[in-house]
Structure formats: C-alpha cells, structure tokens
N, C-alpha and C positions, 0 to 999 in steps of 0.2 A: 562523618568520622565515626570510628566505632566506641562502642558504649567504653572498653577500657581506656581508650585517647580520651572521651568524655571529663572522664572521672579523674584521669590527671591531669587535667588542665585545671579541673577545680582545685585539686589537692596542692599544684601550685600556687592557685590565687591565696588558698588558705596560710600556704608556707609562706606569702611574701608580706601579708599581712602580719603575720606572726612577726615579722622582721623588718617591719616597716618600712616593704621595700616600693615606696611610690611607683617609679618608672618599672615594675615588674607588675607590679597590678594593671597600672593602666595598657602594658603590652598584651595582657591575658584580655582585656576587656576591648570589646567593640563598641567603637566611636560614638554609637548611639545606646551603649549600657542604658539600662534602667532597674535601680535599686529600691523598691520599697522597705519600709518600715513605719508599722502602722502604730496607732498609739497617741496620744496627748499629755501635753504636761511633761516632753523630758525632750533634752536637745536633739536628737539622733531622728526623732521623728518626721516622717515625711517622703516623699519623692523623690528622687535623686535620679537626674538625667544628663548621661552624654559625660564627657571624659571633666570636664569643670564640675561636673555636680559631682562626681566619685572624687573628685580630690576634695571638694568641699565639705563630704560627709567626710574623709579620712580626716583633713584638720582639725575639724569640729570633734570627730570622736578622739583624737591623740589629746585635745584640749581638755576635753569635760570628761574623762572617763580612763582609770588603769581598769585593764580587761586581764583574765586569764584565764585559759581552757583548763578545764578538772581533768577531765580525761582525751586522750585522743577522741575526733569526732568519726561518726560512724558514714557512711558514705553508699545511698544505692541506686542504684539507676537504671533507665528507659529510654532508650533513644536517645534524645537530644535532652535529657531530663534528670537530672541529678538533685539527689535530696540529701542534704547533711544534715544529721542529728548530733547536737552535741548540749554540752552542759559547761557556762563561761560563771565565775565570777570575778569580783572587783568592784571599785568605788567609784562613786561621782565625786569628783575633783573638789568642785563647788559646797556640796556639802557634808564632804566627807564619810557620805553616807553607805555602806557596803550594800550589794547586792547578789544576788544569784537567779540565775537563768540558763534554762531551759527551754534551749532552742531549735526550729528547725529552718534550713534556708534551703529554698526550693529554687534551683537554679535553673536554665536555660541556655546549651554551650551552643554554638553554632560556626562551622568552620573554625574550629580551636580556639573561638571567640568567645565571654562570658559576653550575652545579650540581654539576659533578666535574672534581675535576684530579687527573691519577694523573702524576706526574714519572719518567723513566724516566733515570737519573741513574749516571755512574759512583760507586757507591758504595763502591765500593777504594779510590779519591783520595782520598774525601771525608774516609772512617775514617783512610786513611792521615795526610791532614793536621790530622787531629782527635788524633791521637796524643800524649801527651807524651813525652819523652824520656826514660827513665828515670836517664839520670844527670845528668840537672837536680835538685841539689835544693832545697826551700825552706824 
C-alpha cells in the first residue's frame, strides 16, 4: 500500500477510537495485531495480542481511564511505518487522579491492516496517577 493509504488507515483507527467504535478498530487491525505498552504500576500496561487482547486493552482502558487529545495528533511516515505524535490528557478513574501525556505510537500497517503498535508513552504520569493514596482508607 502506499505511504498516504498507510496513514489513513491509521487516522481511522485513531477516529474510531476517539468514538469508541469496537467493530471498526478491530476491522482496521489484523488478527494477529500486537500492541505494546510499556511501563509498571498502571492498568494499561503490557502486551496486548490478537483481536481478544485489543478488545481487552480497549475495556480495560474505557474502565480505568477518561482520555482526551489536546491537540490534533501529528502523523509521519515510511513505508509500512507510521509514527503519531500526540499529546492526551485525563484521569484514572480509580483515583481520580489527573494526568498528561506525551506520546508517540509507532505503528506498523500492512495490507490496510494495523499489525504493530508499540505506544511510547509517559509512563511516570501514568503510574503516578494510577497510585492510591495511602491514607485513604476503606
């Protein structure tokens, strides 16, 4: 495919997220998708393989976490290689704790297909807002 099919096929996946549209994510994404996100100490973290693991992280992220982009994301690419730059904030559910990130996702399309997303994500903020308070108690 060519680099501009590339980049809207991502700019899809980005829109259908933004609207949390399951069955249009998982149409952009090929059956063996693999999603990283690296990091410790916050739910989202981890590996994420094949069309159960991407609806696993989308539940888990709709659960623990409102997201919102500050600004449109920026979009450049190489072959089969698409990098969005963007900047998300929002809160962890759980602790109601706000955060902001600065992120890049290094993606992978192939045959109009999302096959790698690797998230390169502040994951200090994330863990930080993922934190509970220790002298909350319940």
């Amino acid at each position: 495919m060519s680099i501009e099919k590339n980049i809207q096929t991502v700019r899809d996946f980005f829109a259908a997220m933004g609207r949390g549209d399951k069955e249009r994510l998982l149409a952009l994404s090929a059956e063996d998708i693999e999603w990283i996100i690296p990091g410790e100490n916050w739910p989202l973290a981890g590996t994420h393989r094949g069309h159960p693991g991407l609806e696993d992280l989308l539940q888990k992220a709709s659960e623990a976490m409102e997201t919102s982009f500050t600004k449109p994301p920026e979009f450049v690419a190489q072959g089969d290689r698409v990098m969005v730059i963007g900047v998300a904030t929002g809160k962890v559910k759980a602790t109601n704790k706000p955060w902001e990130d600065n992120w890049v996702f290094a993606i992978t399309v192939r045959n109009g297909k999302l096959t790698h997303i690797r998230e390169y994500v502040d994951t200090q903020a994330l863990a930080r807002a993922s934190e509970l308070d220790a002298r909350v108690k319940y």
